[in-house]
N, CA, C and O atoms as a GROMACS GRO file, in nm:
protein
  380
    1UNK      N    1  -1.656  -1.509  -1.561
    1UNK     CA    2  -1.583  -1.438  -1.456
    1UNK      C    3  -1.643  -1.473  -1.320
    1UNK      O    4  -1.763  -1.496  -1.305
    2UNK      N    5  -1.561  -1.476  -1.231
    2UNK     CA    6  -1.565  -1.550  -1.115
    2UNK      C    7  -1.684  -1.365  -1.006
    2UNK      O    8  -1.685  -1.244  -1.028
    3UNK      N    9  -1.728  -1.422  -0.939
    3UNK     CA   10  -1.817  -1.318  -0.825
    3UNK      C   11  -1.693  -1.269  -0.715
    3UNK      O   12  -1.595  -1.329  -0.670
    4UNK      N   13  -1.721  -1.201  -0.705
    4UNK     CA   14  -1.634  -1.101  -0.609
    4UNK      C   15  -1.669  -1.175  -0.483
    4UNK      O   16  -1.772  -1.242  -0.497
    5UNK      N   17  -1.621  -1.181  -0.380
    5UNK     CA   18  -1.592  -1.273  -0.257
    5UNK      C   19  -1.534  -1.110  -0.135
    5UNK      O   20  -1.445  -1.025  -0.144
    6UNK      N   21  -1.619  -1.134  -0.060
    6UNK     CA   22  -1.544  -1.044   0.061
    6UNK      C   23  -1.437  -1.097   0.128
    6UNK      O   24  -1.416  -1.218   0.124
    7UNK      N   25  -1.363  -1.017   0.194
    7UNK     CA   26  -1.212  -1.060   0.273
    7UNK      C   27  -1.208  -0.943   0.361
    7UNK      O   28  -1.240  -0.824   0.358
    8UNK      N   29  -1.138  -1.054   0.467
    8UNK     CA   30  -1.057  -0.923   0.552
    8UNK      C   31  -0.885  -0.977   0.577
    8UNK      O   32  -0.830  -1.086   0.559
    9UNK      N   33  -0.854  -0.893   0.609
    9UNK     CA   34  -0.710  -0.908   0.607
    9UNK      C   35  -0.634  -0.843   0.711
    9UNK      O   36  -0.611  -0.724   0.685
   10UNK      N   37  -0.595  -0.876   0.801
   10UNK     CA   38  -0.447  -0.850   0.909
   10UNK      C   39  -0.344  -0.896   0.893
   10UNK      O   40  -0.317  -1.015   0.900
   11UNK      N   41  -0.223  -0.748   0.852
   11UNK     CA   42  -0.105  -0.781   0.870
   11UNK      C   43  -0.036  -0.674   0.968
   11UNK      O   44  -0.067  -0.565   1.016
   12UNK      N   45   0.074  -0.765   0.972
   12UNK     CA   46   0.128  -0.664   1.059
   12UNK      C   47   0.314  -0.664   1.016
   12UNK      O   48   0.403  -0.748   1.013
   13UNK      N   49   0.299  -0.498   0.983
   13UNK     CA   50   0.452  -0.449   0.992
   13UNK      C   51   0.534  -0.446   1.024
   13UNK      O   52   0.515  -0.387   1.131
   14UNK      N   53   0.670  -0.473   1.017
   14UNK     CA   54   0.795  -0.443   1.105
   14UNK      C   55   0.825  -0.273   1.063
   14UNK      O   56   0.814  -0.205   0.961
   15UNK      N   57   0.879  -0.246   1.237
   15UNK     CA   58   0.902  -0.143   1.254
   15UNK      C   59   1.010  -0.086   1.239
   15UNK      O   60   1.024   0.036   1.248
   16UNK      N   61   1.141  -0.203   1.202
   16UNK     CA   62   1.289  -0.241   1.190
   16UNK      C   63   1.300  -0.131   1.122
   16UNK      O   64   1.383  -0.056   1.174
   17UNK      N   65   1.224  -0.062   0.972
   17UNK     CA   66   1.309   0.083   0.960
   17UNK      C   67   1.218   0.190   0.967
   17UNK      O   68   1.212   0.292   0.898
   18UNK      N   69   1.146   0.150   1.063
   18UNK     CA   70   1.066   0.269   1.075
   18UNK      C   71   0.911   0.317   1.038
   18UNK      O   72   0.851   0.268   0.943
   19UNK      N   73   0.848   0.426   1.131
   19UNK     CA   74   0.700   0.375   1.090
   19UNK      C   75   0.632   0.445   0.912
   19UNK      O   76   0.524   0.438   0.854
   20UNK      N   77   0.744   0.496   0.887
   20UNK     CA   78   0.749   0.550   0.728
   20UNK      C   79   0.711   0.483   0.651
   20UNK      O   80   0.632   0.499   0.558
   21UNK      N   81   0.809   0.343   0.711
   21UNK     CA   82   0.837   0.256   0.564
   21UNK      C   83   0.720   0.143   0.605
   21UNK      O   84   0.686   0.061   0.520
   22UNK      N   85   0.658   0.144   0.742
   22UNK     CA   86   0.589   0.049   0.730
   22UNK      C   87   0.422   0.108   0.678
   22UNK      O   88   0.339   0.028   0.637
   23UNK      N   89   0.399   0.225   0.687
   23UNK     CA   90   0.288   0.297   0.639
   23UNK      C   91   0.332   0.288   0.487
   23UNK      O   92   0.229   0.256   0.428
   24UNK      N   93   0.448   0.301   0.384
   24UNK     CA   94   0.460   0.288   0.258
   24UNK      C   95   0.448   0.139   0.213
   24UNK      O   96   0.444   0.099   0.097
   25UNK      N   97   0.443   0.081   0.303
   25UNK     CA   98   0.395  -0.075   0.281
   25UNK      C   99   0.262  -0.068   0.296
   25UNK      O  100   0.199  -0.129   0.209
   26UNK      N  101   0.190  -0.006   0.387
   26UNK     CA  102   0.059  -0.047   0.392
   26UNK      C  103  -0.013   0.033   0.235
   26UNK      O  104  -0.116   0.004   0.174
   27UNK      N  105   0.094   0.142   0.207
   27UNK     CA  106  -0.014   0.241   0.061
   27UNK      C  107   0.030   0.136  -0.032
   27UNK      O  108  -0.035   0.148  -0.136
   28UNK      N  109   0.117   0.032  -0.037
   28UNK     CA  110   0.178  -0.043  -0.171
   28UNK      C  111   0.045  -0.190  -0.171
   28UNK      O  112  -0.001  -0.250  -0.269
   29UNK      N  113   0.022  -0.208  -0.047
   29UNK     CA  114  -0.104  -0.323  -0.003
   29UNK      C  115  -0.211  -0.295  -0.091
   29UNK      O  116  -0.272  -0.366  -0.172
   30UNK      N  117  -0.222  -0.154  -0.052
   30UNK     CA  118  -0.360  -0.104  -0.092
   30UNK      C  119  -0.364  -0.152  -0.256
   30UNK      O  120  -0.417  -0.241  -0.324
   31UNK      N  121  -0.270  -0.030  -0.277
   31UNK     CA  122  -0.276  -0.023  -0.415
   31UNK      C  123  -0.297  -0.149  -0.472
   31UNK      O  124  -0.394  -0.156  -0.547
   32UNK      N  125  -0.202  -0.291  -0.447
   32UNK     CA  126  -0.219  -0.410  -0.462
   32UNK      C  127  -0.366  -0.480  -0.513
   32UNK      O  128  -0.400  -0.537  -0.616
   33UNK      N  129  -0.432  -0.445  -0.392
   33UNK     CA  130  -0.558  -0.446  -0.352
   33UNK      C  131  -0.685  -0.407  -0.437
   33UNK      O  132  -0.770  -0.484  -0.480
   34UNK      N  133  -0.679  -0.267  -0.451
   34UNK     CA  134  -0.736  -0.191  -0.582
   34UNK      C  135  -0.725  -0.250  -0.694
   34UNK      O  136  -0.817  -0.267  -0.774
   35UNK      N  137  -0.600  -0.286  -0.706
   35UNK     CA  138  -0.582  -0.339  -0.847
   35UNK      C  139  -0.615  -0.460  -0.901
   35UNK      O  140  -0.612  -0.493  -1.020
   36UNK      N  141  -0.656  -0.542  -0.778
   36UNK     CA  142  -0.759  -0.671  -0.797
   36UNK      C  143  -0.854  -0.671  -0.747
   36UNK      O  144  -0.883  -0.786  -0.714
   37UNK      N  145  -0.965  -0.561  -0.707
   37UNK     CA  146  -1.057  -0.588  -0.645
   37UNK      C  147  -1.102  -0.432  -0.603
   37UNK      O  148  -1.075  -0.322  -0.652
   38UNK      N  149  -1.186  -0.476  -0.486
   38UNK     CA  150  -1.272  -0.287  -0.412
   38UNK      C  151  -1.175  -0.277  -0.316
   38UNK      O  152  -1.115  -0.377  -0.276
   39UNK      N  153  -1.159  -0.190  -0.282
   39UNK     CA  154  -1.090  -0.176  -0.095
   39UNK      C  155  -1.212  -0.147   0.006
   39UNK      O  156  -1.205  -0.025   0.020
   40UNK      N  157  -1.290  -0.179   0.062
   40UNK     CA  158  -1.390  -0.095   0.160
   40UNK      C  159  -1.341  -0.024   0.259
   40UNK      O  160  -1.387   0.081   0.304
   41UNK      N  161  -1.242  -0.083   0.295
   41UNK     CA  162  -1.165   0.000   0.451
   41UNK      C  163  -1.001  -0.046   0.441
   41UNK      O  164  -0.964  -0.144   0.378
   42UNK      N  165  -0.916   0.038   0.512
   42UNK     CA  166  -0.800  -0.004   0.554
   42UNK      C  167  -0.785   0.109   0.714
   42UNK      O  168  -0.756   0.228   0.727
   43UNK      N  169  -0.820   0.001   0.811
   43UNK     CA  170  -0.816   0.047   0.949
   43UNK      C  171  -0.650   0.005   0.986
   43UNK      O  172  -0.597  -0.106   0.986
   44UNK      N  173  -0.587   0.146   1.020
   44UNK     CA  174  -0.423   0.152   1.055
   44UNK      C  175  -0.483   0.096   1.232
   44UNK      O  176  -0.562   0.156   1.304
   45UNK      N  177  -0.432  -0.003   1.252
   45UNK     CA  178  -0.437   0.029   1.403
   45UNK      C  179  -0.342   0.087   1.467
   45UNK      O  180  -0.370   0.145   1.573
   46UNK      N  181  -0.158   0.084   1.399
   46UNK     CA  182  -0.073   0.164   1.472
   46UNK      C  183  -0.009   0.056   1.511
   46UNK      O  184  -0.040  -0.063   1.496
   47UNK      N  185   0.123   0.124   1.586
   47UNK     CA  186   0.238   0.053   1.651
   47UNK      C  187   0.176  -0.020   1.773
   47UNK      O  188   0.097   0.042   1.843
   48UNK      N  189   0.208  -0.150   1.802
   48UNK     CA  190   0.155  -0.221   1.912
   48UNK      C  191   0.258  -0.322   1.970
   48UNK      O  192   0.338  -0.379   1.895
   49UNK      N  193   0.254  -0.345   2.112
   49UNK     CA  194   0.364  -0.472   2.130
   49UNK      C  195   0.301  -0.580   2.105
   49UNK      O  196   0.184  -0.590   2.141
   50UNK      N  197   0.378  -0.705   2.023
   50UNK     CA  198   0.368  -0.805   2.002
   50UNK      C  199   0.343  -0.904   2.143
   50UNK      O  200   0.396  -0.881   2.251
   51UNK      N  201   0.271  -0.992   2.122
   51UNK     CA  202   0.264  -1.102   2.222
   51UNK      C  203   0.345  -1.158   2.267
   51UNK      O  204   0.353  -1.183   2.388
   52UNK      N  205   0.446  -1.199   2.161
   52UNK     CA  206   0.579  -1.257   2.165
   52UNK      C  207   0.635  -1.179   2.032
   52UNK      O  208   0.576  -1.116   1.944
   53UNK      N  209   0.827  -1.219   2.064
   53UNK     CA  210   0.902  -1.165   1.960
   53UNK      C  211   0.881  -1.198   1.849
   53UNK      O  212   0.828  -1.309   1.843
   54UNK      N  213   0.901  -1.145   1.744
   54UNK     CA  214   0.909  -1.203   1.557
   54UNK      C  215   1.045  -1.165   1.543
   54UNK      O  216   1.091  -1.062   1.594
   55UNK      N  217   1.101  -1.233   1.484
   55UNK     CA  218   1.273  -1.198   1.427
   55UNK      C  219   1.302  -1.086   1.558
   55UNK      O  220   1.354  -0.977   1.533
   56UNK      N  221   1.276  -1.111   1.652
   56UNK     CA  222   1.356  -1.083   1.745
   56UNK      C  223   1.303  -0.887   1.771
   56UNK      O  224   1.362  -0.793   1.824
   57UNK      N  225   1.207  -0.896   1.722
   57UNK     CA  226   1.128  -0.773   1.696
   57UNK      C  227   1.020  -0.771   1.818
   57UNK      O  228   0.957  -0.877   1.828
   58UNK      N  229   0.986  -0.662   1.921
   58UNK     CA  230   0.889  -0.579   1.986
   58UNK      C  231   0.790  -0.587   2.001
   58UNK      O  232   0.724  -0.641   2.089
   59UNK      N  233   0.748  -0.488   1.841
   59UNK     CA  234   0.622  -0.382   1.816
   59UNK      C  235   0.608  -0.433   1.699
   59UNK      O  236   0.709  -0.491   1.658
   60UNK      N  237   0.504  -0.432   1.619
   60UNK     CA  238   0.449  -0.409   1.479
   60UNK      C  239   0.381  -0.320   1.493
   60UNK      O  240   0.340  -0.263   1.594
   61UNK      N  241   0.353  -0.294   1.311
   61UNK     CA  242   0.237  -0.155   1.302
   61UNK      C  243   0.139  -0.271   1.232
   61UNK      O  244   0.182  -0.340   1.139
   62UNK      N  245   0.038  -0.282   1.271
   62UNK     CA  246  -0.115  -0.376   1.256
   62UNK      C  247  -0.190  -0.255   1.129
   62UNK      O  248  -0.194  -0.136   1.099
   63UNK      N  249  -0.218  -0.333   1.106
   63UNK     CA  250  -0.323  -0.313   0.996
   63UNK      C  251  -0.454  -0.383   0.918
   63UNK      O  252  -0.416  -0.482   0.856
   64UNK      N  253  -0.559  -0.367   0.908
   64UNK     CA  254  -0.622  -0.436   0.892
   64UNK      C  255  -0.700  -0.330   0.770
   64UNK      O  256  -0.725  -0.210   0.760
   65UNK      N  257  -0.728  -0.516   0.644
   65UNK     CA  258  -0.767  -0.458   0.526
   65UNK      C  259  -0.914  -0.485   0.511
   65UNK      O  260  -0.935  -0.601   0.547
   66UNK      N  261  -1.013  -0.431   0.476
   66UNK     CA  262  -1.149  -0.525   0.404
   66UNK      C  263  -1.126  -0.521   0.288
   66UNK      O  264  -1.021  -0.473   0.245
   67UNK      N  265  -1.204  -0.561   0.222
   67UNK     CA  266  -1.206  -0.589   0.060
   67UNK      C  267  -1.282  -0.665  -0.022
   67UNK      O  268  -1.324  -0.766   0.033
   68UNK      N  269  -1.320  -0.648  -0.161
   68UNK     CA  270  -1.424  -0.736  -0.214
   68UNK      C  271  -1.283  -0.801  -0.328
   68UNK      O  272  -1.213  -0.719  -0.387
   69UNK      N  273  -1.264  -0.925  -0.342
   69UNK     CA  274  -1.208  -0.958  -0.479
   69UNK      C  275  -1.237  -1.120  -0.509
   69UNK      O  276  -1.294  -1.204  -0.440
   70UNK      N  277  -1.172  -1.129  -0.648
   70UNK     CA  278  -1.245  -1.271  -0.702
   70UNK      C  279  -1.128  -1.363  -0.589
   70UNK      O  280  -1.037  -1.318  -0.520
   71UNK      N  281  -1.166  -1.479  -0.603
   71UNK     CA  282  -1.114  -1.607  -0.537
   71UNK      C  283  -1.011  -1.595  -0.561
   71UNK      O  284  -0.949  -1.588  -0.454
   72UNK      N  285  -0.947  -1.588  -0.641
   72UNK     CA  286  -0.788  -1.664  -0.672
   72UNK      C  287  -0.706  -1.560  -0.616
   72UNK      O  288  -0.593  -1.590  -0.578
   73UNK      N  289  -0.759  -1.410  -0.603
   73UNK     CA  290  -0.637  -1.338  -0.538
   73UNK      C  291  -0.595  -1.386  -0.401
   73UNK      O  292  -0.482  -1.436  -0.394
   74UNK      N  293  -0.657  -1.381  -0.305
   74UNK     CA  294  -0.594  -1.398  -0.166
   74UNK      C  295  -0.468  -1.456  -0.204
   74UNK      O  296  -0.360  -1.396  -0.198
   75UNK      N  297  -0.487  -1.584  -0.247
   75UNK     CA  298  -0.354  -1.702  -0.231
   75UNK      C  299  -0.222  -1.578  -0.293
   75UNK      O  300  -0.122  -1.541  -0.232
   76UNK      N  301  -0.274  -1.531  -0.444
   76UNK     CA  302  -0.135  -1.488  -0.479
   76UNK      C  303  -0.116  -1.370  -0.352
   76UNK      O  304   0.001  -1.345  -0.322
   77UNK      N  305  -0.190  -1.320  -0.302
   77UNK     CA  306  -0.198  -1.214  -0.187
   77UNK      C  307  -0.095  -1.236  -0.125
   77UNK      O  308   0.016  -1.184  -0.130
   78UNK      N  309  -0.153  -1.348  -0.042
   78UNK     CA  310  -0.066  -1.438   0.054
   78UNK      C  311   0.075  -1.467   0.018
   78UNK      O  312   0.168  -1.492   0.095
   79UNK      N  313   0.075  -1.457  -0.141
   79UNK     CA  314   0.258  -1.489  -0.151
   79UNK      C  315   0.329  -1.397  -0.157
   79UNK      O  316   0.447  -1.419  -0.128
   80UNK      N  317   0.295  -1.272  -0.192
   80UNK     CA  318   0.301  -1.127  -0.214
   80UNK      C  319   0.409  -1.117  -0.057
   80UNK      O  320   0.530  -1.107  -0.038
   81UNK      N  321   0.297  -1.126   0.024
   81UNK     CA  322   0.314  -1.112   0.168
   81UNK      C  323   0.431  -1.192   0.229
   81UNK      O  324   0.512  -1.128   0.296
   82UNK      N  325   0.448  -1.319   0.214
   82UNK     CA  326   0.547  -1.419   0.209
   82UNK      C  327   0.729  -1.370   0.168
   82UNK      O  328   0.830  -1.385   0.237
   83UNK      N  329   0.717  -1.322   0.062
   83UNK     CA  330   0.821  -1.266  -0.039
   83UNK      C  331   0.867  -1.118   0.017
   83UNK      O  332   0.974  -1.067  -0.018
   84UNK      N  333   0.777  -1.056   0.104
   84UNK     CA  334   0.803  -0.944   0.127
   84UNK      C  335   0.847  -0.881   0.239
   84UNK      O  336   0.778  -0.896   0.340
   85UNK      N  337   0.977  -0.793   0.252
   85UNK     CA  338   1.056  -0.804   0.360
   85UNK      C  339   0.982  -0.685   0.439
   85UNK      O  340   0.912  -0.598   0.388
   86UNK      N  341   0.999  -0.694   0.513
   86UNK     CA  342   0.881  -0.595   0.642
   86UNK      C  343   0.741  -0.624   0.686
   86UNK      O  344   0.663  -0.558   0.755
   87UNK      N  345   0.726  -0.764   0.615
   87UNK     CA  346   0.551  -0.809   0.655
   87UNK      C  347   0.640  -0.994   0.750
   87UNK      O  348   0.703  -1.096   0.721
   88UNK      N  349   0.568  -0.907   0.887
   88UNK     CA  350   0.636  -1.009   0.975
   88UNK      C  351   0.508  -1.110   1.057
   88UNK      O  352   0.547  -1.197   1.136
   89UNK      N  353   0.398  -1.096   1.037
   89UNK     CA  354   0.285  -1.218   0.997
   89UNK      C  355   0.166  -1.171   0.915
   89UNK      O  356   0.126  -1.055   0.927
   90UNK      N  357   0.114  -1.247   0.842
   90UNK     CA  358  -0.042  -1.207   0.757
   90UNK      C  359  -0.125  -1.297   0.778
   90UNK      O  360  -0.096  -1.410   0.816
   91UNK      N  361  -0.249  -1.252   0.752
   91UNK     CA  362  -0.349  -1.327   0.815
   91UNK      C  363  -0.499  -1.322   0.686
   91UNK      O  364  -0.572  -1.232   0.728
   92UNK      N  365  -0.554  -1.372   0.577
   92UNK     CA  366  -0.648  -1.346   0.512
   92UNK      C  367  -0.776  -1.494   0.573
   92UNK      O  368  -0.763  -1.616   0.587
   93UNK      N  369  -0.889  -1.394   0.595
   93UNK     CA  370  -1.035  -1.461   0.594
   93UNK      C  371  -1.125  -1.411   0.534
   93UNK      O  372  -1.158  -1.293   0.542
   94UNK      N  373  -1.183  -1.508   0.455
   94UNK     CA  374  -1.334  -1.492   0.376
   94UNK      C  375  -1.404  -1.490   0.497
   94UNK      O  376  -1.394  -1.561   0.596
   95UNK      N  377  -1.505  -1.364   0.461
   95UNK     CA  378  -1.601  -1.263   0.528
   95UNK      C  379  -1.709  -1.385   0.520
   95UNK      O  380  -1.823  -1.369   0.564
   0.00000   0.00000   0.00000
C-alpha cells in the first residue's frame, strides 16, 4: 500500500444556482475526500469576484481543501471535478 501524500486543493463554485447548491457541492467534495483519505481542513472562503468571467459567470464560492491521501487519488479527483457541473476551475498541489 502506497504512503499517504499531503494535498491541497482549490476549487471554486458556480454560483449559477445558488450558494446552497454550491456549499452541497463543497459537503459532496468532502465526503469524496474522506472516503479516500484524512480531510485536515476545508477553509470556505465564500462568494468572491472572479478576475475574469468563467461561462460568462461573476462570482464563485472558493474553497479550499487540505488533505492526506495515497497518489492515485488526485488524478481521479481531478476528473470527478472535470465531469462535474458547478465546479468552474480546480486546482490540486502536493504539499
Amino acid at each position: 500500500m502506497s504512503k499517504n501524500v499531503a494535498y491541497e486543493t482549490i476549487v471554486i463554485f458556480s454560483l449559477t444556482d445558488g450558494e446552497e447548491a454550491a456549499k452541497e457541492l463543497v459537503e459532496k467534495f468532502k465526503a469524496l475526500i474522506e472516503a479516500n483519505g484524512t480531510v485536515d481542513s476545508v477553509d470556505e472562503w465564500g462568494k468572491r469576484r472572479l478576475e475574469y468571467l468563467i461561462n460568462d459567470e461573476e462570482y464563485g464560492y472558493y474553497v479550499l481543501y487540505n488533505y492526506e491521501c495515497n497518489a492515485e487519488f488526485p488524478s481521479e479527483l481531478d476528473r470527478v471535478f472535470n465531469i462535474t457541473d458547478g465546479v468552474l476551475r480546480s486546482l490540486i498541489v502536493k504539499k
